[in-house]
Steps between C-alpha positions, in 0.01 A plus 500: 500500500612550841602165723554502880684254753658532810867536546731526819599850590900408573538814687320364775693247800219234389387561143356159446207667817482884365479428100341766226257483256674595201294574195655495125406622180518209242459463118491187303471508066239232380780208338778500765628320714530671834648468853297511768729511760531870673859393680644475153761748494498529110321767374460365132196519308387148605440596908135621504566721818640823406485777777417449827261815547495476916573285798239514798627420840355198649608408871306208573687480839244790620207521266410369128531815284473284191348616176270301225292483234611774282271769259661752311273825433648736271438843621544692196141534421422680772521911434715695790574180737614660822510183665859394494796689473592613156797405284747712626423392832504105510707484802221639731275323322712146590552538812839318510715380772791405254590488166676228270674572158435314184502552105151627403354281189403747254199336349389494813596875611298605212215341581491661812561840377199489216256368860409585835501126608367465870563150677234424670501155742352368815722560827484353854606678811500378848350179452553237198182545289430786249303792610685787326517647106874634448537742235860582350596723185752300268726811394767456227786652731463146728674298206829611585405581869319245673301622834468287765183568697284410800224713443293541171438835365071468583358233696159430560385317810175284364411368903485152430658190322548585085404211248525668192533820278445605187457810278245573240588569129527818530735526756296745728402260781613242707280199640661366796277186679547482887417323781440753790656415860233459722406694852766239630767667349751332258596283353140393552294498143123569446401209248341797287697623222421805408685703178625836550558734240815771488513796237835447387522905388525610801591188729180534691265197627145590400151471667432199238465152621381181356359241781327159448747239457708297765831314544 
């Protein structure tokens, strides 16, 4: 599974104000005992975090960049997907502003070999609330090279403040419920909710929308 918290970026002169999101890639066995604790500097089988498989940049001195509430859609069903970079390529498709070393955990390298795994999470910009989906490829190559970015590799603007998302069982669609700004501008909400729908194929918000309830 894939955990996320927010650490201080020491390259900055005030990391405890400009701190990442990191993301890892965890695993746990049903019957052990496990550390929870992502500072732990041993890599033995009992620390649940493995890999860290990106760091976002946060600086909450300016604006709130911060990422949440995670999906994962794996892309491999989808025939000739031109969407993101391809495997040979996962640089351009990262984006990255810096790199950091570290050991790649096989288990999890292989996992990410046999999948197109796309990370898909809720994202503010210039103001504190949600109103963006972030979508980022998790390529095998950023187990032993960690990007550090500020920008994900697709993001949709939804206009308004983001409650929820979720995708169906297939995996085709996305259901993302919103709260429009209104004529006012934001970060005014309309108390209507309404539930958008984006065709996760080709990363494109469709004509569909469900209306009726309120928030």
């Amino acid at each position: 599974w894939l955990s996320a918290e927010l650490t201080k970026d020491l390259t900055q002169p005030q990391p405890q104000l400009e701190q990442d999101t990191t993301v890892y890639m965890c695993r746990a066995h049903p019957g052990q005992e496990h550390s929870h604790d992502s500072d732990d500097s041993d890599d033995s089988d009992d620390n649940v975090y493995k890999n860290i498989v990106f760091k976002n940049r946060r600086h909450i001195m300016y604006n709130r960049k911060y990422l949440r509430r995670f999906l994962v859609s794996n892309r491999k069903h989808f025939k000739e997907d031109t969407i993101f970079a391809t495997d040979g390529d996962f640089e351009a498709d990262s984006q990255p502003i810096a790199f950091e070393n570290q050991e790649a955990d096989e288990e999890w390298k292989t996992v990410l070999q046999d999948n197109k795994f796309c990370l898909i999470f809720l994202r503010s910009g210039q103001i504190s609330v949600p109103h963006q989906i972030g979508f980022k490829m998790l390529h095998p190559e950023h187990l032993s090279s960690v990007p550090a970015i500020e920008t994900p590799a697709k993001l949709i603007e939804m206009h308004g403040y983001i409650l929820g998302m979720t995708q169906d069982k297939e995996g085709r669609f996305l259901y993302v419920n919103v709260r429009k700004w209104t004529e006012s501008g934001r970060p005014a909400i309309a108390i209507d909710i309404e539930t958008r729908v984006i065709d996760l194929k080709d990363l494109s918000l469709t004509d569909q929308v469900y209306k009726g309830h309120k928030g």
